[in-house]
C-alpha positions in Angstrom: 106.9 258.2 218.0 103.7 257.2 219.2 102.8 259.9 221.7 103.4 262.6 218.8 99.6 263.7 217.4 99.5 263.4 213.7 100.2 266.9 211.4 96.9 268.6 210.5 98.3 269.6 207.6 97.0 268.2 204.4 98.1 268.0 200.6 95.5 271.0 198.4 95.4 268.4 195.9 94.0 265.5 198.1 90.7 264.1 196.6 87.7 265.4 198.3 84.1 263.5 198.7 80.5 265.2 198.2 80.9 267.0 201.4 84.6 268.6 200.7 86.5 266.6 203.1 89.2 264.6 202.2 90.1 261.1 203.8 92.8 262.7 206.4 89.4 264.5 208.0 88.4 260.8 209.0 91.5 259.7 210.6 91.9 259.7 214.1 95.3 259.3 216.9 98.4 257.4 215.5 97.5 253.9 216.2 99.8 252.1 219.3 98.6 248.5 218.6 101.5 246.2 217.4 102.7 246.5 213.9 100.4 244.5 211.1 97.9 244.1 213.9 94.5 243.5 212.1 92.6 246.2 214.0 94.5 248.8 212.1 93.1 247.4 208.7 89.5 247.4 210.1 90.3 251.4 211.7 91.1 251.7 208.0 88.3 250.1 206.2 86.3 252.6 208.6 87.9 255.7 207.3 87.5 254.6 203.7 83.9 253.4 204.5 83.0 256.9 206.1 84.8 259.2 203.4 82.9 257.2 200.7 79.9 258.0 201.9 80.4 261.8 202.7 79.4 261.6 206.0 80.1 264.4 208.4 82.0 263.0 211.2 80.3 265.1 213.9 77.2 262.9 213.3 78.9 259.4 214.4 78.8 258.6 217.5 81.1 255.8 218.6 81.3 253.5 221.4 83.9 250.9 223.0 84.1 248.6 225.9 87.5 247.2 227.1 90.9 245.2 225.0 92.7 246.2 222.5 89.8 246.4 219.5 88.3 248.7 222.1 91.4 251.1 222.0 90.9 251.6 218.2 87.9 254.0 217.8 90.7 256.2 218.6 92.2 255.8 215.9 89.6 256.8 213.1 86.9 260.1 213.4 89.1 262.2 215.4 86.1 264.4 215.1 83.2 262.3 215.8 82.1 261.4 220.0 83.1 259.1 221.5 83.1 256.7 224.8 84.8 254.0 226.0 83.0 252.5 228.6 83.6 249.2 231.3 84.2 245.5 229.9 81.8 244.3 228.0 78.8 247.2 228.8 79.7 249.0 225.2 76.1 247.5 224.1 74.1 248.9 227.2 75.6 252.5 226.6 74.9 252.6 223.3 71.6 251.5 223.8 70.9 254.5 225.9 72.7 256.9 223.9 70.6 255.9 221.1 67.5 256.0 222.6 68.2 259.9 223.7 69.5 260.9 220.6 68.0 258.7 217.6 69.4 261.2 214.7 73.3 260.2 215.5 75.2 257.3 213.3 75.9 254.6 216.2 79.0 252.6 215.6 80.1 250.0 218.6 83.2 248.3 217.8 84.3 245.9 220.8 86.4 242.4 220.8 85.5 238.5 220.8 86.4 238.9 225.0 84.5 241.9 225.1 81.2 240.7 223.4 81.9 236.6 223.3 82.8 236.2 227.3 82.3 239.2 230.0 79.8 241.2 227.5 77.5 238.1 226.1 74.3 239.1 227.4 74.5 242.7 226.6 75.3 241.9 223.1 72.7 239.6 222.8 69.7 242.1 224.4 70.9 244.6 222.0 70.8 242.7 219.3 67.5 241.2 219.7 65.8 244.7 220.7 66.6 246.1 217.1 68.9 248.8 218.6 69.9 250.9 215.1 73.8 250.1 215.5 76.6 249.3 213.2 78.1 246.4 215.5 81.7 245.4 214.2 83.8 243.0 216.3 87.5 242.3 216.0 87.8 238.9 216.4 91.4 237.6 217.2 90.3 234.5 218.8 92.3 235.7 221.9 93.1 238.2 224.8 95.5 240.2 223.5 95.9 242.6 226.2 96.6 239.5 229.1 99.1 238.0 226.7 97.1 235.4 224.8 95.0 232.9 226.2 91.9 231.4 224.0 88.7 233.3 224.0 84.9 232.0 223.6 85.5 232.6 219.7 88.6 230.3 219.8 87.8 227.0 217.7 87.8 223.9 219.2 91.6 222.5 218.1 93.2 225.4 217.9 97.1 225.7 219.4 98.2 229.0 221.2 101.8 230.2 220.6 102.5 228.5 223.7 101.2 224.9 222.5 98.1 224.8 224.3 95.3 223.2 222.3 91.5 224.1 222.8 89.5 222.4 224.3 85.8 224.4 224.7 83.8 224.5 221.5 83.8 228.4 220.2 80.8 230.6 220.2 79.9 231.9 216.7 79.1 235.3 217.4 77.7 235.5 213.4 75.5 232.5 214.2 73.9 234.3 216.9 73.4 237.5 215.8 71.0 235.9 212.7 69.3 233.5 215.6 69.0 236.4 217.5 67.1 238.7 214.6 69.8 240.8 213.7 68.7 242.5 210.0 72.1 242.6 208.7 74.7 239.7 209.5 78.2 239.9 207.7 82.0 238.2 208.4 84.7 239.5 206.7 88.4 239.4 206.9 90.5 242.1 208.2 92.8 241.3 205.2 90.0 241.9 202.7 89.5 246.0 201.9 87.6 245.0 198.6 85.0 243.0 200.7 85.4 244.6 204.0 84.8 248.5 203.2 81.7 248.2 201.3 80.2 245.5 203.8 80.7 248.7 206.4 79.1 251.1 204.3 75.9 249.1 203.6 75.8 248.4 207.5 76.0 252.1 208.0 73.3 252.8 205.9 70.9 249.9 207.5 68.2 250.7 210.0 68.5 248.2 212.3 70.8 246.2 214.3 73.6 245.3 211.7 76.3 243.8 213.1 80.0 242.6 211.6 81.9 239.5 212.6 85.6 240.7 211.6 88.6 238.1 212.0 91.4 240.2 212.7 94.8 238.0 213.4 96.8 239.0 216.0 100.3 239.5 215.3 101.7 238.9 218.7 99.8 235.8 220.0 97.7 234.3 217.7 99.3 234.0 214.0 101.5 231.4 214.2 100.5 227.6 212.8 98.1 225.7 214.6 95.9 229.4 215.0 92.5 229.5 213.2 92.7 232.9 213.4 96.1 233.7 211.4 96.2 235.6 208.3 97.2 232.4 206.2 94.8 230.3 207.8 91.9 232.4 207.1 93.3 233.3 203.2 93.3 229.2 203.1 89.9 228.7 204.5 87.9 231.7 203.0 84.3 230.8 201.5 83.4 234.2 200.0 79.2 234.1 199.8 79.3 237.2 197.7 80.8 240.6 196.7 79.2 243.7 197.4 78.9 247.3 196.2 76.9 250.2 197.9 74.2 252.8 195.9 73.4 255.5 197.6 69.9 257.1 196.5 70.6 260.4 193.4 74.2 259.0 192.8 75.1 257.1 189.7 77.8 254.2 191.1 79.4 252.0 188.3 80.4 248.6 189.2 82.6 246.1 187.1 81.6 242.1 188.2 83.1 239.1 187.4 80.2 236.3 185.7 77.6 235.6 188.1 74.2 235.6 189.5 73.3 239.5 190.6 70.8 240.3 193.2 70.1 243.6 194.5 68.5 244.5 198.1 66.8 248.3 198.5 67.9 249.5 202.2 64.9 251.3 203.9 66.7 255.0 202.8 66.6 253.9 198.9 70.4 252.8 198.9 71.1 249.3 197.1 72.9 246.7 197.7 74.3 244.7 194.7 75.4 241.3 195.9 77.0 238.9 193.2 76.9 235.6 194.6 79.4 233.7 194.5 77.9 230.7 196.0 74.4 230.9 194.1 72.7 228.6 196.6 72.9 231.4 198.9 69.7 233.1 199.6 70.8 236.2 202.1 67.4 237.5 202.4 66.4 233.8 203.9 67.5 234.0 207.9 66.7 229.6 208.1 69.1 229.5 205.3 71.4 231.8 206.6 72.0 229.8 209.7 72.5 226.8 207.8 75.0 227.9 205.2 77.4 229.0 208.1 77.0 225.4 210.3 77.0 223.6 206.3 80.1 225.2 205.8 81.9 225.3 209.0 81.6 221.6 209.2 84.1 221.9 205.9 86.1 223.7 207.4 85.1 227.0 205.8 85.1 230.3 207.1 81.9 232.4 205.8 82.6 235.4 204.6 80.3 238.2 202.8 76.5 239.6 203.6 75.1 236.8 205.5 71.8 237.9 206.0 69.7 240.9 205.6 65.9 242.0 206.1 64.9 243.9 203.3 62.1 245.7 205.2 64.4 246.1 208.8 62.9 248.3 211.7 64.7 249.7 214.9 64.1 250.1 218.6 62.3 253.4 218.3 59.8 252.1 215.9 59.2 249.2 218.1 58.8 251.7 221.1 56.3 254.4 219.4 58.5 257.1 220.3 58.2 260.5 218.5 60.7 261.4 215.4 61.8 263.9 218.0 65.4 263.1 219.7 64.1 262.8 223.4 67.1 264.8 224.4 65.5 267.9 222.0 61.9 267.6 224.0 61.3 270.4 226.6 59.0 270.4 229.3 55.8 270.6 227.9 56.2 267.6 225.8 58.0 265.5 228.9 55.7 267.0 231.4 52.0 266.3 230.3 50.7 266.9 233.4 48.7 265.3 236.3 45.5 264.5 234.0 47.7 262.2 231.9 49.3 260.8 234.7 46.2 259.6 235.9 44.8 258.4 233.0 47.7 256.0 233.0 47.5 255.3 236.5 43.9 254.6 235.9 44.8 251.9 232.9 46.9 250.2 235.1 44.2 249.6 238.3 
């Protein structure tokens, strides 16, 4: 049943990661979204992504809005905090939460209604303030929740189950997020673990605004024929830029690759990305070409998937603000307080 809390008991023989816990210490609530809903492979990818990289859950703090994507951070790091704010706001909280406590992980999952429609703006400013975020979106291409109709990321064509056909031209939330100055842009495919996990743990590790476009097929409403967003549609349509692996700094990672051009991007904490391109006109450390590899290609009929773009040399809202290494929440009064002769030096500046 669904209501029943998982067993905390766990196997002694379970493989544990640097830090001793085992993947079970990562899950969360047994999900309640429909069977083979997509959302459940990206929870999934999470866990993996998380346990892979050892880190403690206590230290992520995640963040929803409203829908059913929103539901799922309950459903991975049972132990990590957690709020679910109002429609579309998820960026704004986080923001703030950030801001107070820069030395927390900040992971905002929301949906294309949440962040496409009602939540547009707020993704947007948070986005192009640098706010150091992993941003992953579930994108089903509908409302799930309201039984189905089209959302801003539905493409221009597309049928409902009912037979409706689209009308509005869709809003490429990828797109944006490079216009925008996002420092790491991916898409990925709910259906794809080998591309999908370590595109979350190099967006993890990324200092900056790194935000995930994930199309994530709806089982109820939208993966029928005629959807863009089904899972045979998108198997049929993928353009795979590259694949990716993940080296964390003092840890010896081996990779096997199929033939083809390697390059390899050093995060800001000494991680690596190793990319093998797939598509070796692909430049992901050029944001122009970026933006014109995903309108190239979706005038094909392609669906871009892989590391999209990523700043090499990425900085974050703090740094942009001049604010102390300190989390603000850990200053006391003497450092908040500087008293009335600083006050009126500023006051002064300002006349």
């Amino acid at each position: 049943m669904s209501y029943l809390p998982k067993p905390k008991l766990h196997h002694p023989k379970l493989p544990t990661n640097a830090i001793g816990l085992t993947r079970r210490d990562y899950e969360g609530a047994i999900s309640t979204l429909c069977a083979g809903c997509g959302h459940d492979s990206i929870s999934a990818a999470i866990i993996q992504a998380c346990f892979n990289l050892s880190i403690p859950p206590h230290r992520v703090a995640k963040l929803s809005g409203i829908g059913c994507s929103s539901k799922t951070p309950t459903y991975f790091l049972g132990a990590a905090h957690g709020f679910n704010s109002v429609h579309g706001r998820m960026p704004s909280v986080l923001t703030g939460a950030y801001l107070a406590n820069r030395d927390l992980i900040y992971l905002g999952v929301s949906g294309d209604g949440d962040s496409a429609s009602i939540g547009f703006g707020q993704f947007a400013h948070s986005i192009r303030r640098g706010v150091n975020m992993t941003y992953i979106v579930e994108n089903n291409g509908v409302y799930g929740l309201t039984k189905g109709q089209f959302s801003a990321t539905s493409d221009l064509g597309s049928v409902a189950k009912k037979g409706a056909v689209n009308t509005d031209q869709p809003i490429d939330l990828a797109a944006i997020a490079v216009q925008l100055g996002a420092t790491f842009v991916a898409r990925s495919f709910s259906g794809d673990k080998e591309q999908l996990v370590p595109l979350i743990e190099a967006a993890l590790l990324h200092e900056g605004a790194a935000f995930l476009d994930v199309i994530s097929p709806c089982v109820a409403f939208n993966n029928h024929p005629g959807s863009t967003k089904s899972y045979d549609y998108v198997r049929e349509h993928n353009e795979a830029l590259n694949r990716l692996d993940v080296m964390v700094p003092r840890e010896t990672i081996t990779a096997s690759y199929r033939p083809g051009e390697v390059t390899e991007v050093t995060q800001h904490d000494g991680s690596v990305l190793r990319l093998r391109k797939l598509r070796t006109e692909h430049d992901p450390t050029n944001r122009a070409s970026a933006m014109h590899h995903i309108l190239e290609r979706r005038a094909a009929g392609e669906i871009v998937t892989g590391l999209i773009y990523v700043e090499p040399e990425p900085t974050a809202l703090h740094a942009h603000l001049g604010t102390v290494p300190q989390p603000l929440n850990a200053l006391g009064d003497a450092e908040l307080c500087p008293g009335v002769d600083a006050l009126e030096k500023i006051n002064a500046a300002l006349r």
